[in-house]
N, C-alpha and C positions, 0 to 999 in steps of 0.2 A: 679518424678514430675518436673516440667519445671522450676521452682526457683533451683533445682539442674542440671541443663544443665550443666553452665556457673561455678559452683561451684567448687572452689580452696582450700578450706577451711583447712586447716591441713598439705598441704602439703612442700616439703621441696627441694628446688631449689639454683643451681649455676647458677650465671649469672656474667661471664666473661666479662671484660671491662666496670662491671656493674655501673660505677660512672658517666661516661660523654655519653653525644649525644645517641645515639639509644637506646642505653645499659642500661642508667639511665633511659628514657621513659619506658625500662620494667620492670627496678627494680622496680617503682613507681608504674607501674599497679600490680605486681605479690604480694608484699607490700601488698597494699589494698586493695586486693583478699583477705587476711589471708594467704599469702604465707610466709614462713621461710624464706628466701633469706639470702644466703652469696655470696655475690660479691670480685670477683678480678679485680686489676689493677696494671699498672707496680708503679702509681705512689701511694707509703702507705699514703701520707697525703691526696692524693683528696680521696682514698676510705675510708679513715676512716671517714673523714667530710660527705660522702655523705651517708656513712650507720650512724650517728648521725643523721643528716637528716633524715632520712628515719623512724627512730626508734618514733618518732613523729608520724607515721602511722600503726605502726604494728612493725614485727620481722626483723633486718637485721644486719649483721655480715658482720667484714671487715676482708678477708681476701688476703691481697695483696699479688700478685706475679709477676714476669713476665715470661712470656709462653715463650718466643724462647727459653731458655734451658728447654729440656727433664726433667735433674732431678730436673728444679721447677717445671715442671707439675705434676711429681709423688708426689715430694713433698706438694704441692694443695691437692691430691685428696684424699693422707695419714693425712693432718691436718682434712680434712672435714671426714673422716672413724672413726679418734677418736672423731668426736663428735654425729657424726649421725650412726645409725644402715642403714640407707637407704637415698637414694636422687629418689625423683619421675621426677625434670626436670632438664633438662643441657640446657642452653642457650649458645650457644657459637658464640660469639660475638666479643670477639677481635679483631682487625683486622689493619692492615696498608695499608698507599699507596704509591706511588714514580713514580713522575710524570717529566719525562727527554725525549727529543729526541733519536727515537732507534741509527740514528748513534754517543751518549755519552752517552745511558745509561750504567750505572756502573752495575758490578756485584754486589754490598753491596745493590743495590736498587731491587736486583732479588731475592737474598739469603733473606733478612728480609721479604719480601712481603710475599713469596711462605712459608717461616718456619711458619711466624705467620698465616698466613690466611687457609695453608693449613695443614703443618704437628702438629700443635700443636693441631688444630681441631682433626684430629685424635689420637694424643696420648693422649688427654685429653678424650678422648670417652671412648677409649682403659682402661685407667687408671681407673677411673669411673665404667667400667663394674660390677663390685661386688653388687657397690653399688645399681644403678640402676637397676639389675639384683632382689635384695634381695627384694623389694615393688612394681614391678611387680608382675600384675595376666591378666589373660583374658577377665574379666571384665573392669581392669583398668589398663592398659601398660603404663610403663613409657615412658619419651617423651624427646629426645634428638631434639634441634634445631638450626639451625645454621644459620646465619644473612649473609648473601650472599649481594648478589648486582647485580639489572641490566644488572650491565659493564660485568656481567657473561654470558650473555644472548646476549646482542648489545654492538658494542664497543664505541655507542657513543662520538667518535669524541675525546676522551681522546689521551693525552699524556701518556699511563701510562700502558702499555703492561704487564709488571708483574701483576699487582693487576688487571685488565680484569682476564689476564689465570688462575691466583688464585682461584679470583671467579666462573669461570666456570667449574676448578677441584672442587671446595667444591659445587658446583653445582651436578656434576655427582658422586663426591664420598656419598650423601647424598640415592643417589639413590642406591649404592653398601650396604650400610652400612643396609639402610630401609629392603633389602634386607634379609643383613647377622643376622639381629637383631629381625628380627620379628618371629622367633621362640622362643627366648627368651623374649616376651614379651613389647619388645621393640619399639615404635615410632620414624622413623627418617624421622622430613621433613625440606627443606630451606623456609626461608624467602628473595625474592632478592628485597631487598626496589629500589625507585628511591632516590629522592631529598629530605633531612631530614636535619632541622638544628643540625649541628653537627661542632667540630672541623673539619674533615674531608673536609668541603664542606663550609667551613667561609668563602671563598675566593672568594668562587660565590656568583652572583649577585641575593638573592633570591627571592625578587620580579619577576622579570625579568624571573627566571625559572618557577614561578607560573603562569603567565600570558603564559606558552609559552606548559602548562600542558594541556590538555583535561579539568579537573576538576578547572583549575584556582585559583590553588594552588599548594605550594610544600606538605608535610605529616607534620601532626602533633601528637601529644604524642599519643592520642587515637588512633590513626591509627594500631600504631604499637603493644602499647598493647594489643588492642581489640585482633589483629589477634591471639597474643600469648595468650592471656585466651581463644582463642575459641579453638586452637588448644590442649593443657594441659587439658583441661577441657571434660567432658564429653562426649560433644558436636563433639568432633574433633578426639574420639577414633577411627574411620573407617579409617582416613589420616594417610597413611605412602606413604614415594618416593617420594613425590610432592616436585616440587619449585615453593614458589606462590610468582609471582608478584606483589609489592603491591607499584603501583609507580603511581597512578591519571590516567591512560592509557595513558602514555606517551609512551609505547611498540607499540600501535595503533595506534600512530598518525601518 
């Protein structure tokens, strides 16, 4: 029935970097979906405060980590295995930037960008597999997703070389994985947002980028939610490999 399209109701989701800017926009949708949500972040007191928050709306658990070491990612995925028999979504969200002229960008601005945005995406998937494996079916696959960016896409005029190339590996590795993963049941697609208020992006001028959007605006909460419950949701079972941009058609302009 079409009141169950959109339907989330039961299910049980990580969402990575889930306390601030993009990350928390989905926690909050997934939240009042009837979503279970446990979130991680590097830093434990914003993610316990924002899943207290949260708890005001439905179910959410703080589980803080920080993703550039390997064994806190296994560590993550072993906390969440003793509490859940199964996970239906992975949001994977994290993500840094490092914005330098190519002739001084440093190596520490290469190495953090490319670990957190790209390798932990993957070993966190990697890690994950069991679970996500176990509440998969063919009727309903579970749904791994990963918050990309634009700059994956166009280079927009950034200073910031790492976190573009970043993007544009978890760009094409989303489509390797959609790949390797839909035998098993599995959904893998990107989200590459434009302009969203976020720590990330405090420094621009967001007015100024709204007026200079197609749509005459930068994204707001619903935006990004929406797209994440359409996709999780019933509605979005046929999408695997895609990277949808969701930026006011600022690609287009």
């Amino acid at each position: 029935m079409i009141e169950d399209l959109f339907s989330l109701k039961g299910k049980v989701a990580l969402v990575t970097g889930g306390a601030k800017g993009i990350g928390a926009m989905i926690t909050r949708g997934l939240v009042e979906s009837g979503v279970k949500v446990y979130i991680s972040s590097r830093s434990a007191e914003a993610c316990s405060d924002f899943a207290t928050e949260m708890s005001e709306f439905g179910t959410c658990i703080a589980l803080p980590a920080n993703l550039l070491a390997v064994e806190n990612i296994e560590a993550l995925a072993t906390a969440i295995g003793e509490r859940e028999s199964k996970i239906d979504i992975l949001i994977n969200n994290s993500g840094a930037t490092w914005g330098a002229p190519i002739d001084s960008f440093p190596e520490k601005g290469w190495d953090k960008v490319m670990d957190l945005n790209v390798k932990s995406v993957f070993f966190l998937t990697k890690s994950l597999l069991p679970l996500l494996k176990a509440g998969a079916t063919k009727a309903d696959p579970s749904r791994v997703i990963t918050i990309t960016s634009i700059a994956g896409i166009t280079h927009g005029g950034l200073s910031a070389v790492s976190y573009n190339a970043s993007k544009a590996a978890a760009n094409h590795m989303t489509k390797v994985l959609a790949h390797e993963l839909a035998k098993e049941k599995i959904l893998v697609n990107a989200i590459a947002p434009g302009f969203f208020p976020s720590n990330m992006t405090k420094h621009f001028d967001a007015e100024a980028l709204g007026k200079a959007n197609p749509v005459g605006r930068i994204g707001q909460p619903s935006d990004i939610a929406g797209l994440v419950i359409y996709l999780c949701s019933k509605a979005g079972s046929f999408m695997t490999g895609n990277v949808i941009p969701l930026d006011g058609g600022l690609l287009v302009s």
